[in-house]
Backbone as JSON, one array per atom type, in Angstrom:
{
  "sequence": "XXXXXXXXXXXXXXXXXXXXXXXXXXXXXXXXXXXXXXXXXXXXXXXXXXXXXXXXXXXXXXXXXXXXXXXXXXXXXXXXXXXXXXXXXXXXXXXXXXXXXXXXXXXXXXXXXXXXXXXXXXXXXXXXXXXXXXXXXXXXXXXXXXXXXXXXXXXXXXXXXXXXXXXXXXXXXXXXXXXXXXXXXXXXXXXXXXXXXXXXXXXXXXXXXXXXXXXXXXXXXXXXXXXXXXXXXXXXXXXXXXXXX",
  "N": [[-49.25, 176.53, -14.76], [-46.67, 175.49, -14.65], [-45.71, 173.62, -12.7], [-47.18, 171.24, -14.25], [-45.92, 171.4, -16.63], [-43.63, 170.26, -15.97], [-43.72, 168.03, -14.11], [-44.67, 166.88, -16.8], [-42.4, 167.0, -18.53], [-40.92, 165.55, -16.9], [-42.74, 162.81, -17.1], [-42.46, 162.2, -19.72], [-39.38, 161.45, -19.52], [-39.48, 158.9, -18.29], [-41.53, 157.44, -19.27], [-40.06, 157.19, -21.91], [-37.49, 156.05, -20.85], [-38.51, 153.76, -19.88], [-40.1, 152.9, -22.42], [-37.58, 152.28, -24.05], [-36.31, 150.0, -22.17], [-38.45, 147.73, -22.47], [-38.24, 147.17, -25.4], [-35.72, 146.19, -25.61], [-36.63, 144.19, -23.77], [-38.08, 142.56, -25.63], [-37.15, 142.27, -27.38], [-35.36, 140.19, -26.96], [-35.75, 137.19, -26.45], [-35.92, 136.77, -29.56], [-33.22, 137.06, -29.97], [-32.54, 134.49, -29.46], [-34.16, 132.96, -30.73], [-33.02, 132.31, -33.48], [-30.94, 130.94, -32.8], [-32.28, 128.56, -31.6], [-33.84, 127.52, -33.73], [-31.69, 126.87, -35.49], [-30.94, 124.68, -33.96], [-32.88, 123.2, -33.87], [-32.85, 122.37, -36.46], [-30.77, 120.81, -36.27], [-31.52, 118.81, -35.18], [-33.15, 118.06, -36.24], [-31.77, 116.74, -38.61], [-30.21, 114.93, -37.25], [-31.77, 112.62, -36.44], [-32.78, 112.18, -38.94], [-30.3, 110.79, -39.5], [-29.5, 108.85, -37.86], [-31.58, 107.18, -37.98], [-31.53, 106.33, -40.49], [-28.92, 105.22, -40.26], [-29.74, 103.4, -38.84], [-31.16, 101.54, -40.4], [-28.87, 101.2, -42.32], [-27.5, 98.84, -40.93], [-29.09, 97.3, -40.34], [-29.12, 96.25, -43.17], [-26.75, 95.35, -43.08], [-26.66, 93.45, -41.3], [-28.45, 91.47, -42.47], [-26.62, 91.13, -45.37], [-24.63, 89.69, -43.63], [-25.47, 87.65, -42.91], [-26.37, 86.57, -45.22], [-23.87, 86.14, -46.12], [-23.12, 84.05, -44.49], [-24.45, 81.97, -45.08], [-23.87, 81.82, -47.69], [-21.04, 80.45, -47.77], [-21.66, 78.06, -46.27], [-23.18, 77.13, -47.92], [-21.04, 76.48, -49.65], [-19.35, 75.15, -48.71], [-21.13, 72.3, -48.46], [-21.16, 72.14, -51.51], [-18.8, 71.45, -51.47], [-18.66, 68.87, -49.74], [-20.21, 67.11, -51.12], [-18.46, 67.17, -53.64], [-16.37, 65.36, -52.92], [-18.01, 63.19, -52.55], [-18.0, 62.1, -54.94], [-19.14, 59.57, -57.83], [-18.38, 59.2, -60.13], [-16.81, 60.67, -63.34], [-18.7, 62.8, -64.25], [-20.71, 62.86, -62.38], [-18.48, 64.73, -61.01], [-17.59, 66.88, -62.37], [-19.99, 68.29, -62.27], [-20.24, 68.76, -59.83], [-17.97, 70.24, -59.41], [-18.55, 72.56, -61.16], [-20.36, 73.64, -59.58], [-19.76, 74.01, -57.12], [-17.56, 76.0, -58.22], [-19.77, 78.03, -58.88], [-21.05, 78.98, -56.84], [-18.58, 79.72, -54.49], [-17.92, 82.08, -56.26], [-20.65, 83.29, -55.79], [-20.75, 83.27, -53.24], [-18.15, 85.33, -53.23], [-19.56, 87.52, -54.38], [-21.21, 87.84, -52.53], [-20.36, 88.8, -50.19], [-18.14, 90.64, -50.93], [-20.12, 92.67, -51.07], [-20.93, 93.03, -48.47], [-18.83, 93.84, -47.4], [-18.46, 96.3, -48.5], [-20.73, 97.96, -47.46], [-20.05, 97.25, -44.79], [-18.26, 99.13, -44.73], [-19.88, 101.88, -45.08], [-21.62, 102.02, -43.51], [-19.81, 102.34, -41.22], [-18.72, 104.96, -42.12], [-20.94, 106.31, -41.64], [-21.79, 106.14, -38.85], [-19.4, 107.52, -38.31], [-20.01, 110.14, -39.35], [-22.33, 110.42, -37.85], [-21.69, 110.71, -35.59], [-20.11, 112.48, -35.16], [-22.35, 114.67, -36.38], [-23.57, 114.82, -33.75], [-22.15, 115.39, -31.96], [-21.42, 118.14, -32.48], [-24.3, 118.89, -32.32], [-24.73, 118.98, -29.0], [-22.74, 119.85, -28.5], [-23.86, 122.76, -29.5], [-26.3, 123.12, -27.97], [-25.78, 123.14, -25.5], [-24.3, 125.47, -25.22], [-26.41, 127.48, -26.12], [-27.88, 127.09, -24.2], [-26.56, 128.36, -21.97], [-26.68, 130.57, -23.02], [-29.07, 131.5, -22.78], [-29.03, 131.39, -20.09], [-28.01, 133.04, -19.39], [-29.38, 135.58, -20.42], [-31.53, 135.43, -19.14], [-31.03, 136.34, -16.77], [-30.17, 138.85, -17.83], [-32.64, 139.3, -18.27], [-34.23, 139.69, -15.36], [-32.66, 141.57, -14.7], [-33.35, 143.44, -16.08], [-36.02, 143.74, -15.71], [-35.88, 145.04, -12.65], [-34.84, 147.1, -13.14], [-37.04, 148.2, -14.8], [-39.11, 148.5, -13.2], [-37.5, 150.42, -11.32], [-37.16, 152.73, -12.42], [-39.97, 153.51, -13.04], [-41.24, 153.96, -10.69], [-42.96, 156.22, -8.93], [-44.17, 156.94, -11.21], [-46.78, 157.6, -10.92], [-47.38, 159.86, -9.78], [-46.24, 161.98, -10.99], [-47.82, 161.88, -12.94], [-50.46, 162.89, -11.59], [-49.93, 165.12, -11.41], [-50.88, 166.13, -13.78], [-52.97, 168.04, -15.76], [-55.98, 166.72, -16.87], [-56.68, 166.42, -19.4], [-54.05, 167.51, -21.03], [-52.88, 165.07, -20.58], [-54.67, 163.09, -22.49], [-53.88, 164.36, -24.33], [-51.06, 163.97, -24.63], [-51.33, 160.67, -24.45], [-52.08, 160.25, -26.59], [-50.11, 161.78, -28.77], [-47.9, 160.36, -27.3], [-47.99, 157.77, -29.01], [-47.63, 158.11, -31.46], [-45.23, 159.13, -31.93], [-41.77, 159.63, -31.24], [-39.35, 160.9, -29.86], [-41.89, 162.22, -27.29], [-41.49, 164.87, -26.73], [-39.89, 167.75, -26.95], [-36.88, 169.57, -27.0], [-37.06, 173.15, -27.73], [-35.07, 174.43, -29.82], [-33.38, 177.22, -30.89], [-34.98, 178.96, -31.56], [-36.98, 176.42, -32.73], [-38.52, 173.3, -33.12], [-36.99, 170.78, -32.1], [-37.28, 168.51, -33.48], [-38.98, 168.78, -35.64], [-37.94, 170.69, -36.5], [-39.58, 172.75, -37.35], [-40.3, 176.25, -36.99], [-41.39, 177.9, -33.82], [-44.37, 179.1, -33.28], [-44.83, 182.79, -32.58], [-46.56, 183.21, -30.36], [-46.61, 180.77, -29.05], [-44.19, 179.97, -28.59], [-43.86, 182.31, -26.74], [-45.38, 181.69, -24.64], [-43.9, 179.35, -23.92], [-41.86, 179.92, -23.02], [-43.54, 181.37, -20.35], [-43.49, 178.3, -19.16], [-45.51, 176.93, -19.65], [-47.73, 174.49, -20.94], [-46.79, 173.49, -23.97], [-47.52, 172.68, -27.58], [-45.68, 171.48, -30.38], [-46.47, 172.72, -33.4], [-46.67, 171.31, -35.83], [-45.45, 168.94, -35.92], [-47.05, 168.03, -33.53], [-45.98, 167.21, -31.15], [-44.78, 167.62, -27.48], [-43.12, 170.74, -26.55], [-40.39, 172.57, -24.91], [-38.76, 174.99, -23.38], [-35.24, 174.94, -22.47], [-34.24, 176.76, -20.75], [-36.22, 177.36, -18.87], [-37.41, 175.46, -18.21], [-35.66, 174.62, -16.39], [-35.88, 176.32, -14.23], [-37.3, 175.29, -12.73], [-38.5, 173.51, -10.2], [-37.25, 170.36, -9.58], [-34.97, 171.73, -9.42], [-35.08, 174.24, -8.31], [-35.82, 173.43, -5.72], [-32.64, 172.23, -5.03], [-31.27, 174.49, -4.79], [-31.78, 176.03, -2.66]],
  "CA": [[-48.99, 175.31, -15.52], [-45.17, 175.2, -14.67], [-45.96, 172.28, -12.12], [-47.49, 170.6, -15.18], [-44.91, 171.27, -17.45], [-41.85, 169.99, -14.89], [-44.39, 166.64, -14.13], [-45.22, 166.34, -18.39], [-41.13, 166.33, -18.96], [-40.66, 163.77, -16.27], [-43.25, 161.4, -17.05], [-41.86, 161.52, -20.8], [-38.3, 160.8, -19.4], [-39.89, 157.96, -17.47], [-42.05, 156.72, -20.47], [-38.82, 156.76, -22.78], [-36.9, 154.53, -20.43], [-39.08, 152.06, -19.51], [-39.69, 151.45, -23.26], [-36.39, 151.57, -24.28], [-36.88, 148.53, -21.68], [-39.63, 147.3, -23.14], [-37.8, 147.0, -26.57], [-35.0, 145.22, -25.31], [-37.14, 142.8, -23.57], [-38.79, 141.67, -26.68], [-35.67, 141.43, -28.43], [-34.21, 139.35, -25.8], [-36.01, 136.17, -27.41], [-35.61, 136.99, -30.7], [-31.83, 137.2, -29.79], [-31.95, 133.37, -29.04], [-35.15, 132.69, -31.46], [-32.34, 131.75, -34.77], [-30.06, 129.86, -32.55], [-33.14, 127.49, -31.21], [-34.06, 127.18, -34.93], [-30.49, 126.18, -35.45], [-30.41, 123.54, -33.32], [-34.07, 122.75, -34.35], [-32.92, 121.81, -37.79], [-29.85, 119.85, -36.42], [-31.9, 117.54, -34.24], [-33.69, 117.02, -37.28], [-30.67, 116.15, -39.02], [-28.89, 113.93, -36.65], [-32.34, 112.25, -35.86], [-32.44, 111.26, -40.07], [-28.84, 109.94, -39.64], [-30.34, 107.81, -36.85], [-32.57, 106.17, -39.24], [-30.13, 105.69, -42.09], [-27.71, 104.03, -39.4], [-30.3, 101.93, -38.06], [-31.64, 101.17, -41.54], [-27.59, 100.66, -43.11], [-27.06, 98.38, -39.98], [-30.25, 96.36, -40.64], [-29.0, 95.36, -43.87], [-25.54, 94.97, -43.24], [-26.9, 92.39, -41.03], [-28.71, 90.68, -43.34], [-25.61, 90.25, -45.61], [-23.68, 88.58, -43.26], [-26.52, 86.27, -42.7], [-26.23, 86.31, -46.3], [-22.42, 85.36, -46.39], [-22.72, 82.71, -43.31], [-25.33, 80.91, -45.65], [-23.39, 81.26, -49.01], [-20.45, 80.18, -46.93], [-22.35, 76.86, -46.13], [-23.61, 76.18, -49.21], [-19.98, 76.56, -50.32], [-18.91, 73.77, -47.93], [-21.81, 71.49, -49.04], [-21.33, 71.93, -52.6], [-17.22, 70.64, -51.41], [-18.4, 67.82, -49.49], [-20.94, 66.28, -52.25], [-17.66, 66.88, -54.87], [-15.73, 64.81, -52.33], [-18.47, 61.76, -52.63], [-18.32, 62.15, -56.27], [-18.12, 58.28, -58.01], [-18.23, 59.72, -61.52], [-16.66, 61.94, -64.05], [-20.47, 63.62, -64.44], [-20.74, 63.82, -60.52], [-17.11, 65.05, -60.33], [-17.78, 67.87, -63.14], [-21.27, 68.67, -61.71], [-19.8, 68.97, -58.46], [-16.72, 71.22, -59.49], [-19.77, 73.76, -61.34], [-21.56, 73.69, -58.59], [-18.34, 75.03, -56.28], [-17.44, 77.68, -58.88], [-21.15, 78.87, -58.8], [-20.82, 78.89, -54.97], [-17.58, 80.49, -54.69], [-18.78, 82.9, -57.41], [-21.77, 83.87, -55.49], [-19.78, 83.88, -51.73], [-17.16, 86.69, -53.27], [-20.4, 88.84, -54.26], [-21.86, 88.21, -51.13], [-18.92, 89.07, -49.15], [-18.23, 92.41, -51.59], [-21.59, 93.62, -50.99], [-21.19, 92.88, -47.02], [-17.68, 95.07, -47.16], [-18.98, 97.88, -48.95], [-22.24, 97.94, -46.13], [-19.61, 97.9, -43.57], [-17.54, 100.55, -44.96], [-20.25, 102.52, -45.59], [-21.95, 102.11, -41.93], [-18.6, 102.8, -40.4], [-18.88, 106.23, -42.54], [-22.41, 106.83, -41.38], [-21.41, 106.18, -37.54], [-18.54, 108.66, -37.95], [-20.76, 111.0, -39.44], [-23.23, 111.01, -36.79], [-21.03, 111.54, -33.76], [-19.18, 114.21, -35.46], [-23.14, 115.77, -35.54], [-24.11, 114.32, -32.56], [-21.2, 116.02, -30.54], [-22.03, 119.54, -33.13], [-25.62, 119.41, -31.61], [-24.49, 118.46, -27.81], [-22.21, 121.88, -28.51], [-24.92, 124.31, -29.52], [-27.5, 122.93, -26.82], [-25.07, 123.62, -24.14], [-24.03, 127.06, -25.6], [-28.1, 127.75, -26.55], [-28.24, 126.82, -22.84], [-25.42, 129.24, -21.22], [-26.69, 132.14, -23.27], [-30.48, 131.63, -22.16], [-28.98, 131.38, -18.41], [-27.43, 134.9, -19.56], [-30.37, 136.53, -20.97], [-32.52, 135.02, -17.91], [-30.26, 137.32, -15.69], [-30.26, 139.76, -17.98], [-34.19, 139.85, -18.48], [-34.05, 139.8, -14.45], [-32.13, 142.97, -14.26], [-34.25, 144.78, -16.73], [-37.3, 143.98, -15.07], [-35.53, 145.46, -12.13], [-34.74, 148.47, -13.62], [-38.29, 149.09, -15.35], [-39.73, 149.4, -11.68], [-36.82, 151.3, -10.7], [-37.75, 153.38, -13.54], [-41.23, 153.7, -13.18], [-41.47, 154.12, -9.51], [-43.38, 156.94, -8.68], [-44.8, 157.85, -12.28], [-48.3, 157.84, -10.97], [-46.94, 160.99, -8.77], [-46.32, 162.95, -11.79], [-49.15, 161.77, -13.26], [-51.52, 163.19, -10.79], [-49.76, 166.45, -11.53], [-50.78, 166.56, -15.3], [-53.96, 167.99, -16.24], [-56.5, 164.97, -17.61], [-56.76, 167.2, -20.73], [-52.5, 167.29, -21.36], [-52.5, 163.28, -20.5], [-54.76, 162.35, -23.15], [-52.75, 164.27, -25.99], [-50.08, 162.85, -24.36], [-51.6, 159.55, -24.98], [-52.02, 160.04, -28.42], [-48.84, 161.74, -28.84], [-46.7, 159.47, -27.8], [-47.93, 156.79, -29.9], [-47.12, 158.57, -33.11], [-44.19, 160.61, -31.69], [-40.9, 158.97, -29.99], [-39.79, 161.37, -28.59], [-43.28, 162.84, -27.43], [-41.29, 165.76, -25.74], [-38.38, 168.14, -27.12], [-36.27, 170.93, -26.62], [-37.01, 174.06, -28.69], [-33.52, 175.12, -29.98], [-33.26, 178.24, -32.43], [-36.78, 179.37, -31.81], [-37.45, 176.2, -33.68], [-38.58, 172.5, -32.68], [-35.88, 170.44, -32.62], [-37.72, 167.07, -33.98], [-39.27, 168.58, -37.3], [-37.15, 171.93, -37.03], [-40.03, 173.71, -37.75], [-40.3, 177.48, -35.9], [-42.59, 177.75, -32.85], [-44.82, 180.49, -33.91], [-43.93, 184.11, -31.59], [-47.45, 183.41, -29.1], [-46.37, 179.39, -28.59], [-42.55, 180.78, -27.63], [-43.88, 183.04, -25.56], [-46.41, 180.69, -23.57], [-43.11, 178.57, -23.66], [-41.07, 180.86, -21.74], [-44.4, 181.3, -19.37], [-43.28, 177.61, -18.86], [-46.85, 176.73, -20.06], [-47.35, 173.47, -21.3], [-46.85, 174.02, -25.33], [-47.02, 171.68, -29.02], [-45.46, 172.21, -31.64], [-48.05, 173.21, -34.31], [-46.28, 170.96, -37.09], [-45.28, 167.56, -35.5], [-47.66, 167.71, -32.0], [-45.06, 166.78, -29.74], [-44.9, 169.12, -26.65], [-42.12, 171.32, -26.53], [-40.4, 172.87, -23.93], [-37.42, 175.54, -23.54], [-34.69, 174.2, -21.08], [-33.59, 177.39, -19.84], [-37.45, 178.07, -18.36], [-37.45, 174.14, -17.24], [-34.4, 174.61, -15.57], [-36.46, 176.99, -12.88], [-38.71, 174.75, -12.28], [-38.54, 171.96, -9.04], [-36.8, 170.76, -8.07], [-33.49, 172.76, -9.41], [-35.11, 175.52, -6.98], [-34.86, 172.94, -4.29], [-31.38, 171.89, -5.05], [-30.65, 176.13, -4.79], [-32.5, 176.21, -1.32]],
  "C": [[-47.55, 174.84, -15.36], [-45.11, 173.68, -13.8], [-46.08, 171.22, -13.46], [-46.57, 170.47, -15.96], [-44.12, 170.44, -16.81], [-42.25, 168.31, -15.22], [-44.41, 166.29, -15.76], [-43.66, 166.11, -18.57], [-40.65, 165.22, -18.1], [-41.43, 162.67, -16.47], [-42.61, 160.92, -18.73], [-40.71, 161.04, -20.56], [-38.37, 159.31, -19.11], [-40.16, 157.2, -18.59], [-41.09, 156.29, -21.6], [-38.01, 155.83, -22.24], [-37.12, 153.15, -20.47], [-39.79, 151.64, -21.03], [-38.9, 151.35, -23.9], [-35.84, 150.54, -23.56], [-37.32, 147.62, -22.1], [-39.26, 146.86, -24.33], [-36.67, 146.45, -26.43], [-35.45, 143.67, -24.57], [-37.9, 141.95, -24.63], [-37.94, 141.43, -27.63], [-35.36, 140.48, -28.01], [-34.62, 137.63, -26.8], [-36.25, 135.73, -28.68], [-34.23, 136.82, -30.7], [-31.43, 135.35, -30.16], [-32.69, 132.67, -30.14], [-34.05, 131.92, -32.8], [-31.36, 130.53, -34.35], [-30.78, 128.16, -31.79], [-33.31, 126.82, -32.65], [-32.92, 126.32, -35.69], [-30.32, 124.87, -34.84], [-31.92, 122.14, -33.27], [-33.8, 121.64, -35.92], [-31.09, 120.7, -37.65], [-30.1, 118.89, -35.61], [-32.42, 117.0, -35.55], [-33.07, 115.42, -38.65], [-30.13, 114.49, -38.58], [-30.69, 112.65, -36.49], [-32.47, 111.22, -37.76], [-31.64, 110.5, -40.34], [-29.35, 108.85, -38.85], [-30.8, 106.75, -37.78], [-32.21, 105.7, -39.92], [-29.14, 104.7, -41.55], [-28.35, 103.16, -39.36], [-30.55, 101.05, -39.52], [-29.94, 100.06, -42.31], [-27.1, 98.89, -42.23], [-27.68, 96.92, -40.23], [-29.49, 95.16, -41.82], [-27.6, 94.96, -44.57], [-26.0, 93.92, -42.23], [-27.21, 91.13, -41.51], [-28.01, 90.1, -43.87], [-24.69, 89.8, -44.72], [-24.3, 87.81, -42.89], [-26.55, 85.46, -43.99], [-25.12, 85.47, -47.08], [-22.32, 84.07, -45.41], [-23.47, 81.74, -45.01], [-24.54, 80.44, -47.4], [-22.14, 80.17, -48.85], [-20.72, 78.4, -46.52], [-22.51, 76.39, -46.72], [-22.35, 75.63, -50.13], [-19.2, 75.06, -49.79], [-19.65, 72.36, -48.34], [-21.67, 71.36, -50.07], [-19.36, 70.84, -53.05], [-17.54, 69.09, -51.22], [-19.5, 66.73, -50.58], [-19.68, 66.12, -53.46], [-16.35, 65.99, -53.69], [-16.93, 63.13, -52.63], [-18.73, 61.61, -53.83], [-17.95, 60.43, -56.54], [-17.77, 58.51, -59.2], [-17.57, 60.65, -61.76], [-17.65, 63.29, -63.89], [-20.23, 64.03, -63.42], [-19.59, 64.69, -60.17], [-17.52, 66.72, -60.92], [-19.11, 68.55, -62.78], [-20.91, 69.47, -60.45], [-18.84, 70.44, -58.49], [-18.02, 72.7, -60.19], [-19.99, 74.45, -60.21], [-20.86, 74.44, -56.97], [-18.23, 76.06, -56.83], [-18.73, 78.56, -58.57], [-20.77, 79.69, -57.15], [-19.75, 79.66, -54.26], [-18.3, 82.39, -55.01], [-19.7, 84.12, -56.36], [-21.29, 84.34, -53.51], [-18.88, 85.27, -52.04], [-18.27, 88.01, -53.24], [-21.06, 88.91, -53.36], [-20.7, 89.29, -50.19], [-18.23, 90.59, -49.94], [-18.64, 93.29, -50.83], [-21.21, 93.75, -49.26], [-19.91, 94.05, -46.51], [-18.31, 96.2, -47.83], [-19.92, 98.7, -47.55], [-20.94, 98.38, -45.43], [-19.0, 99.44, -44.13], [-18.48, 101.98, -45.07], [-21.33, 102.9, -44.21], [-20.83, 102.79, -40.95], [-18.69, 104.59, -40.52], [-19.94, 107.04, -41.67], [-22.34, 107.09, -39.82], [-20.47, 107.43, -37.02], [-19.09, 110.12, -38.28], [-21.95, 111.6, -38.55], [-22.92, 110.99, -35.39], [-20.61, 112.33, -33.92], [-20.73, 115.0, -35.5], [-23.87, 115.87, -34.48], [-23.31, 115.4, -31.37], [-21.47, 118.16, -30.91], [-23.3, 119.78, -32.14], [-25.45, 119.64, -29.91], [-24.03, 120.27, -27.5], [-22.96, 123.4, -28.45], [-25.76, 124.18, -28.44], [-26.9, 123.28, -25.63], [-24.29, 125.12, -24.66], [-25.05, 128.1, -25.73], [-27.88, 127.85, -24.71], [-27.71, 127.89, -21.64], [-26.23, 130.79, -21.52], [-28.0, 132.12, -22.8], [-30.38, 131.89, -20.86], [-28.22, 132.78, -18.47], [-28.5, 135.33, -19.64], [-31.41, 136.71, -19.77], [-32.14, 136.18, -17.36], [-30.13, 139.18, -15.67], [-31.95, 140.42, -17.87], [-34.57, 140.27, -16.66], [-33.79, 141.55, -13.72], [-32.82, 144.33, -14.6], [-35.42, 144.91, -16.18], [-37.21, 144.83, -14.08], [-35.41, 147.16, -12.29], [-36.12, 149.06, -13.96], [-38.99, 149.41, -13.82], [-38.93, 150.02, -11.17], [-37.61, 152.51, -11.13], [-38.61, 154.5, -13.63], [-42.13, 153.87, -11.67], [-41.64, 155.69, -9.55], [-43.71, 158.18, -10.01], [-46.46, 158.02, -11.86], [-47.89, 159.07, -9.63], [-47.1, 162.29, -10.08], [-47.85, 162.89, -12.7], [-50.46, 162.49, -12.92], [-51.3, 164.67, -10.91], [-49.75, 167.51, -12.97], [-52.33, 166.83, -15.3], [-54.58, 166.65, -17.24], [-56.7, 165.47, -19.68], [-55.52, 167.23, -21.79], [-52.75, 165.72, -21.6], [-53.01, 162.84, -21.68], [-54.41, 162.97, -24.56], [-51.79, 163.67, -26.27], [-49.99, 161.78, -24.88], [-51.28, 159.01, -26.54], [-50.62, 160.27, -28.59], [-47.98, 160.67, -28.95], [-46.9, 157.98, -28.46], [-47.27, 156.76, -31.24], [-46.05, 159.29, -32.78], [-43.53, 159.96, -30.77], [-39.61, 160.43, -30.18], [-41.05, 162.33, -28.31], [-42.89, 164.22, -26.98], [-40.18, 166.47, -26.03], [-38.34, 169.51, -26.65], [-36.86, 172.04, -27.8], [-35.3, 174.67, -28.75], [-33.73, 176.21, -31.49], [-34.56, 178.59, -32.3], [-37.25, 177.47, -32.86], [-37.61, 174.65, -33.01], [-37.67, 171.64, -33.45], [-35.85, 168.89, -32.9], [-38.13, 167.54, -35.47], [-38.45, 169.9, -37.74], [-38.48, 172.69, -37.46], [-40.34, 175.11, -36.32], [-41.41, 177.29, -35.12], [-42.75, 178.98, -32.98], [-44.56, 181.4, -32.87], [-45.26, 183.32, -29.84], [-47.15, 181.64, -28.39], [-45.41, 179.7, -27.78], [-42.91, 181.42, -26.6], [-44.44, 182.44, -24.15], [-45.08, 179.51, -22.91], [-42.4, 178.75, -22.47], [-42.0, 181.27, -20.63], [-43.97, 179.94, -18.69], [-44.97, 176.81, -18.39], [-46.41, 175.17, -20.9], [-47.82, 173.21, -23.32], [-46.82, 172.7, -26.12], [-46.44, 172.3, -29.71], [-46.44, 172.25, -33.1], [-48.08, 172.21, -35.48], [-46.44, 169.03, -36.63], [-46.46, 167.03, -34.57], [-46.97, 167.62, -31.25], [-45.14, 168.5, -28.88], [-43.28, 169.46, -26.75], [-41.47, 172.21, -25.51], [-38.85, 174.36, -24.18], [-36.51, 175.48, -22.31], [-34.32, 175.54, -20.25], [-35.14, 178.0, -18.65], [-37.91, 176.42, -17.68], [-36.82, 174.56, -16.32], [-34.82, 175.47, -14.05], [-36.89, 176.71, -12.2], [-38.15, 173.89, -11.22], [-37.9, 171.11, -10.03], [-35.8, 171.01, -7.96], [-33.92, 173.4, -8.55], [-34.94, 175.03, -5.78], [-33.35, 172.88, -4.19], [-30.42, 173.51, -4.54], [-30.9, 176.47, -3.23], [-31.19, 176.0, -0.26]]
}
């Protein structure tokens, strides 16, 4: 079983890499996932300012359609107190200006406030106009990072994972599918025994497990499941004995 053993600790080294891989690649868009959302809720933003401009704009138009016309009427109500022949017509006339007047200043108020208050609205939405412009081209830089990075990792997981169906073939089908299970419920599926004792739940590996260990037999630990191994009875195994050759 020492073959088996050597192959069962390399395919867990293998299996631990590639998904400590695996768990960085599904972060990766989660990484960017708050700063899309970010820039999600400032299109929304700038896109309501939009509206409010166009809207403020609208009816700052209006009043100065509003002031041309009071403006007019103000002139007409002059040149009728210019053809006055009477007292009556003269005093009718002079009303009829004040009103006019009167009603031009609150036009013409209302039409300054609007602007002032459009002007505001304009400066407010380039200052978040140029905010959003900022994050979308920063959103944009770090996605053309992550790209490169997700690139590299892919790279790596077939580095990785190149030539696990080698060890594979050198695991009993009986090991593989505890394995299986194992390492679902068990990260790491594969430890050292240190102290006579497994060195994931610490509990002792009973005397006939230890001993099968040191056979360099392919062992659990009785408590957790994970297989267990003792490095100085790995350490014999292939292909340190090549490296000694």
């Amino acid at each position: 079983m020492s073959d088996a053993l050597y192959a069962l600790f390399e395919l867990v080294r293998i299996d631990e890499s590639a998904r400590a891989i695996d768990e960085k690649l599904r972060k990766i868009p989660q990484a960017v996932e708050s700063e899309r959302n970010a820039i999600r809720r400032l299109e929304a933003l700038v896109n309501q300012q939009r509206k409010a401009l166009e809207e403020a704009e609208r009816l700052l138009k209006e009043q100065e359609q509003e002031v041309a016309a009071r403006n007019e009427a103000l002139g007409k109500a002059k040149s009728r107190s210019g053809r006055a022949q009477t007292l009556k017509e003269f005093e009718a006339s002079e009303r009829e200006i004040e009103y006019a007047r009167k009603a031009l200043r609150e036009a013409e108020n209302h039409r300054d406030a609007l602007r002032e208050r459009v002007q505001k609205m304009r400066e407010a939405l380039s200052k978040a106009e140029e905010e959003l412009k900022k994050s979308q081209n920063e959103l944009a830089k770090r996605e053309s990072a992550l790209s490169s990075e997700i690139d590299s990792l892919r790279k790596q997981y077939e580095h990785i994972t190149n030539g696990r169906d080698k060890w594979l073939s050198m695991i009993p089908q009986e090991v593989l599918r505890i394995y299986e299970r194992v390492s679902k419920a068990r990260v790491p599926a594969m430890v050292e025994i240190k102290n006579g004792a497994c060195s994931a739940c610490q509990m002792e590996i009973p005397p006939p497990r230890f001993l099968q260990a040191q056979r360099r037999e392919v062992v659990q630990c009785p408590n957790c499941h994970r297989f267990v191994y003792l490095r100085e009875a790995l350490e014999r195994l292939e292909p340190f004995e090549d490296d000694g050759e």
